[in-house]
Each structure stands twice: as structure tokens, then as C-alpha cells.
C-alpha positions as CSV (number, residue, x, y, z in Angstrom):
1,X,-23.7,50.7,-9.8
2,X,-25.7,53.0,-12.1
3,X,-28.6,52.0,-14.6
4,X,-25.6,52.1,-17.5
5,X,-23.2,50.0,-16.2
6,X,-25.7,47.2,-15.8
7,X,-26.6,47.6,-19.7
8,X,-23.2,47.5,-20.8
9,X,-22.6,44.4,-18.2
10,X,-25.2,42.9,-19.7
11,X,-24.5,43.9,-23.2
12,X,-21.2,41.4,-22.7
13,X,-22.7,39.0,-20.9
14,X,-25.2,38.6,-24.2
15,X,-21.8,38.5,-26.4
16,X,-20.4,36.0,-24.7
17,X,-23.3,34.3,-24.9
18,X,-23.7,34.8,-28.4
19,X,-20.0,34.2,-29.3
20,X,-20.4,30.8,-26.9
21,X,-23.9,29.7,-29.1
22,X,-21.9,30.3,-32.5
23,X,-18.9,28.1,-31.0
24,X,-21.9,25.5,-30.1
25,X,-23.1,25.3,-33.6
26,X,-19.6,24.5,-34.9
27,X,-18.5,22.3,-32.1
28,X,-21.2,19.3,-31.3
29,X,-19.4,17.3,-29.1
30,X,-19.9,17.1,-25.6
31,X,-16.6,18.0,-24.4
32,X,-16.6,20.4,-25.9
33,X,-19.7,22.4,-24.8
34,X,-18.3,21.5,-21.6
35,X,-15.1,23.7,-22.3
36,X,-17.4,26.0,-24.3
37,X,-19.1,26.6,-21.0
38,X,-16.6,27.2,-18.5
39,X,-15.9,30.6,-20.9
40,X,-19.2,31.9,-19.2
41,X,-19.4,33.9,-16.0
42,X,-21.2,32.7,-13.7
43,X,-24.5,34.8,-14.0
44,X,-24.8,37.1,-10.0
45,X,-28.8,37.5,-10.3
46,X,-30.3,40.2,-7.3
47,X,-33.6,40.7,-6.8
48,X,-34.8,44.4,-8.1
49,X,-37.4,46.4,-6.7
50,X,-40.3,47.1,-8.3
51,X,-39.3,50.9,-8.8
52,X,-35.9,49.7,-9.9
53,X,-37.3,47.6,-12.9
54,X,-39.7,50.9,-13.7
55,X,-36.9,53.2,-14.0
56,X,-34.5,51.0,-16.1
57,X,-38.3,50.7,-18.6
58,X,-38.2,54.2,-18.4
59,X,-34.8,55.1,-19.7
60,X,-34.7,52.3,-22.1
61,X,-38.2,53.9,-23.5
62,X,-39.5,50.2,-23.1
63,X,-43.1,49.4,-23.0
64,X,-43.4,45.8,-22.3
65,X,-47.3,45.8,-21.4
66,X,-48.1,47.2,-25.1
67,X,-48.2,45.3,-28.3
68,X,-49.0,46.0,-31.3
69,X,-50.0,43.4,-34.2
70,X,-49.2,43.4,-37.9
71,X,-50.1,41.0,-41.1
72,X,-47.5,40.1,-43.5
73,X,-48.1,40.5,-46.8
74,X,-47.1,37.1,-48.7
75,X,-49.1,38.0,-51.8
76,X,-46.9,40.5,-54.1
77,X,-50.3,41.8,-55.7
78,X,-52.0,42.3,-52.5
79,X,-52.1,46.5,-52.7
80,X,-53.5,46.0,-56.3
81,X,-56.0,43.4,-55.0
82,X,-57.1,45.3,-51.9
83,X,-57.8,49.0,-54.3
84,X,-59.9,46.3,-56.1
85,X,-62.3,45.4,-53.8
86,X,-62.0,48.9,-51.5
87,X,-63.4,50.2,-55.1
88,X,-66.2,47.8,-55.4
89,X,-67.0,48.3,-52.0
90,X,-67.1,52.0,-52.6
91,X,-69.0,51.3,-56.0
92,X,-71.6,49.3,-54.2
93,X,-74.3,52.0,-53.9
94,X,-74.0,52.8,-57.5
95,X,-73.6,49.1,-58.6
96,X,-76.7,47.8,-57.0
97,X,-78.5,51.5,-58.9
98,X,-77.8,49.7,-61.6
99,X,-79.0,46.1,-60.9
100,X,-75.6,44.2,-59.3
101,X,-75.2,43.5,-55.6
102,X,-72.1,43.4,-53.6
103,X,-72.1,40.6,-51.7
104,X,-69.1,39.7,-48.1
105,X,-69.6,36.2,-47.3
106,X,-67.1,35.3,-44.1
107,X,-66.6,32.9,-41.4
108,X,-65.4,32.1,-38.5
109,X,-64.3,28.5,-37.0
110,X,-64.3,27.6,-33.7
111,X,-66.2,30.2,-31.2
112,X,-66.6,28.7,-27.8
113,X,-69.5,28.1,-26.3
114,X,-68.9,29.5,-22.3
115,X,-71.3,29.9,-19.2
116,X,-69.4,31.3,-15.8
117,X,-69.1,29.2,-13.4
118,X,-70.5,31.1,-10.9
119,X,-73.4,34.5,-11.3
120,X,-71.5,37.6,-11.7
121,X,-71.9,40.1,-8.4
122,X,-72.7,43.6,-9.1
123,X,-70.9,46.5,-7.5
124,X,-71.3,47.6,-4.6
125,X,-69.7,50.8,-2.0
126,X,-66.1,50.6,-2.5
127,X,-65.8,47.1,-4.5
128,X,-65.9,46.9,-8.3
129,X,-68.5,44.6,-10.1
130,X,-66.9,41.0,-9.9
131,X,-67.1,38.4,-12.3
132,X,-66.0,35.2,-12.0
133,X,-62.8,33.6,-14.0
134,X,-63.8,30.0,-14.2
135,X,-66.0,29.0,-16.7
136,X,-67.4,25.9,-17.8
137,X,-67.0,25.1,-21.9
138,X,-70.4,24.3,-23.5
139,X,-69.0,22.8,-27.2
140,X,-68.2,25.2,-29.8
141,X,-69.9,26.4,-32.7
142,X,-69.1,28.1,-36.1
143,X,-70.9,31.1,-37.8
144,X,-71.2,31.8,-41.8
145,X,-72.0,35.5,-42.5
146,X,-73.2,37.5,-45.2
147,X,-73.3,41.1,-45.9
148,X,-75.5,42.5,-48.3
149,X,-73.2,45.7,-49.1
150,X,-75.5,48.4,-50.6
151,X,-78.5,47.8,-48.5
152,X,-76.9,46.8,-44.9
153,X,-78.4,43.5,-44.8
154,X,-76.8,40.7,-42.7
155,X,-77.8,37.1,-43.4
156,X,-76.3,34.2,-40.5
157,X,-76.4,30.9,-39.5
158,X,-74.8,29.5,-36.6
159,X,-73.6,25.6,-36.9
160,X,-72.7,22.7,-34.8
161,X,-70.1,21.3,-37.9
162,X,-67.6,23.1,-40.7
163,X,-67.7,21.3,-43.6
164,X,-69.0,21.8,-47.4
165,X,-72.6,20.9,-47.0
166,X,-72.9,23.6,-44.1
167,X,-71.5,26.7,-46.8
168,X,-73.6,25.7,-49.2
169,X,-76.5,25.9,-47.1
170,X,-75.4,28.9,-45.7
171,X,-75.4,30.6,-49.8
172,X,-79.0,29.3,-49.8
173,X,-79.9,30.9,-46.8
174,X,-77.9,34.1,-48.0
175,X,-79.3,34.0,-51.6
176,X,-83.1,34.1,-49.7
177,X,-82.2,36.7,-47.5
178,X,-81.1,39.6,-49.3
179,X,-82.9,41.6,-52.5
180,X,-82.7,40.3,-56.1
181,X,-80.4,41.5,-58.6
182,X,-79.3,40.8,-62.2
183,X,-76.0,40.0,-61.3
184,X,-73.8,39.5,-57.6
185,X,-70.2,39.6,-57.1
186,X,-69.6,37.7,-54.0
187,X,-66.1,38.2,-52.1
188,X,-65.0,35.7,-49.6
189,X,-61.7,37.0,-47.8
190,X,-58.7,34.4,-47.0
């Protein structure tokens, strides 16, 4: 049976199977998913070889060990708002020439804290460095960063809690840290 016929055996199998979920939506009762199934075929699974499954990948142009990930834009005005701030980022240099400072304040919830459970063992002849998969969880932390834009300048602190108090210490620290201005636009991404 060639590569084909197994698509398009497949490719009816799914219609019935779509055809019998469509009659399931429209028909709750249980005697009637009963009848509803008794229109499938019974389903003849064989085991495939490894080279079988790479070929029918290949012609089908299928890459199921790649991904690729996106962001959906739920804001209407997000390309407006992004030239924005690419252009004060780009105007930072010249801003701060003239006495503002472009400040990015982030942060990010949650990191774990993780030791191995056991010491890593370095390569060796013929064997790969090996690290061990188990690991034991240490609590987790949370860091608040700032980047001073113009000049580089990163300001950090690394907490035990997230909460309000924390942030605001966090601005202190950052207000401290990097060079004085007349005036700071602050951006905090969401």
C-alpha cells in the first residue's frame, strides 16, 4: 500500500470522524452515540518502522521536532505604540545630551532556585560530559531590573516575595544607581 493511499485512508477515516463529532453535538442521548458509533470502522493500527514514519515526514514536508512561537497582538495600537518607544529608545543618546534619561524597568516572577542532585562528570575518551537530570528545588526567587538606556547601566535586586513594597524598593535602589537627570521617562513592558 503506498504512502498516498494511507493519506487518503486516513483522510476518510478523519471525515467520518468529523461527520460522526457533528452528529454528536446534535444528538446527546446515549443511544444514540451508540448508533452514532457503530458508523465508524474499526481503526487496523500496525506498528511502523522508524524509517517508515521518516519517509511519510518527508513527503508531507512535516517537521514535528521544530516549533516556532508567536505573540498575538490584542492591542489595535500596538505598531503605533512599539515605533513609540523603538524611537525613544533610539533617541536615548541624544535625550540624556540633553538632560532626560531613558529608563527599562522589568521583572520576572518566579525563577527557581535548583542545585543537581548529583556533581556533574566531565568528559572523558569517547563519553560526552554528563550532567545529571535530577535536581533538588531550593524556593524560588523574583528579580526587578533596571536599565539605564544611554549609559548601559543595570541596577538589580533579587527578592524572596512579589508584592508592592518590594517594586518600590526596587525604584529606590534604581533611582540611586544610575546618573541624575532633569527629567526620566521610565517604561515598564506588559
Amino acid at each position: 500500500m503506498t504512502i498516498l493511499r494511507q493519506a487518503n485512508e486516513q483522510d476518510l477515516l478523519l471525515a467520518r470522524l468529523a461527520a460522526a463529532n457533528e452528529a454528536a453535538r446534535q444528538a446527546p442521548r446515549a443511544q444514540e452515540l451508540a448508533a452514532l458509533a457503530a458508523l465508524l470502522p474499526p481503526i487496523d493500527l500496525r506498528p511502523m518502522s522508524r524509517s517508515t514514519v521518516q519517509r511519510i515526514l518527508a513527503e508531507a514536508d512535516l517537521k514535528p521536532h521544530k516549533s516556532a512561537y508567536w505573540l498575538n497582538r490584542h492591542d489595535p495600537d500596538f505598531p503605533a505604540k512599539a515605533a513609540d518607544l523603538c524611537r525613544l529608545y533610539l533617541d536615548a543618546p541624544a535625550l540624556w545630551q540633553a538632560g532626560e534619561l531613558v529608563i527599562s524597568t522589568d521583572e520576572k516572577t518566579g525563577i527557581l532556585i535548583r542545585r543537581r542532585k548529583h556533581p556533574t562528570l566531565p568528559a572523558r575518551p569517547g563519553l560526552p560530559r554528563r550532567r545529571e537530570h535530577e535536581y533538588e528545588r531550593l524556593g524560588s526567587t523574583h528579580l526587578s531590573a533596571s536599565f539605564c538606556v544611554p549609559t548601559g547601566q543595570v541596577a538589580y535586586d533579587l527578592t524572596r516575595t512579589h508584592n508592592g513594597d518590594d517594586f518600590c524598593a526596587h525604584l529606590r535602589h534604581a533611582a540611586a544607581e544610575v546618573p541624575r537627570a532633569r527629567r526620566c521617562a521610565r517604561w515598564w513592558p506588559s
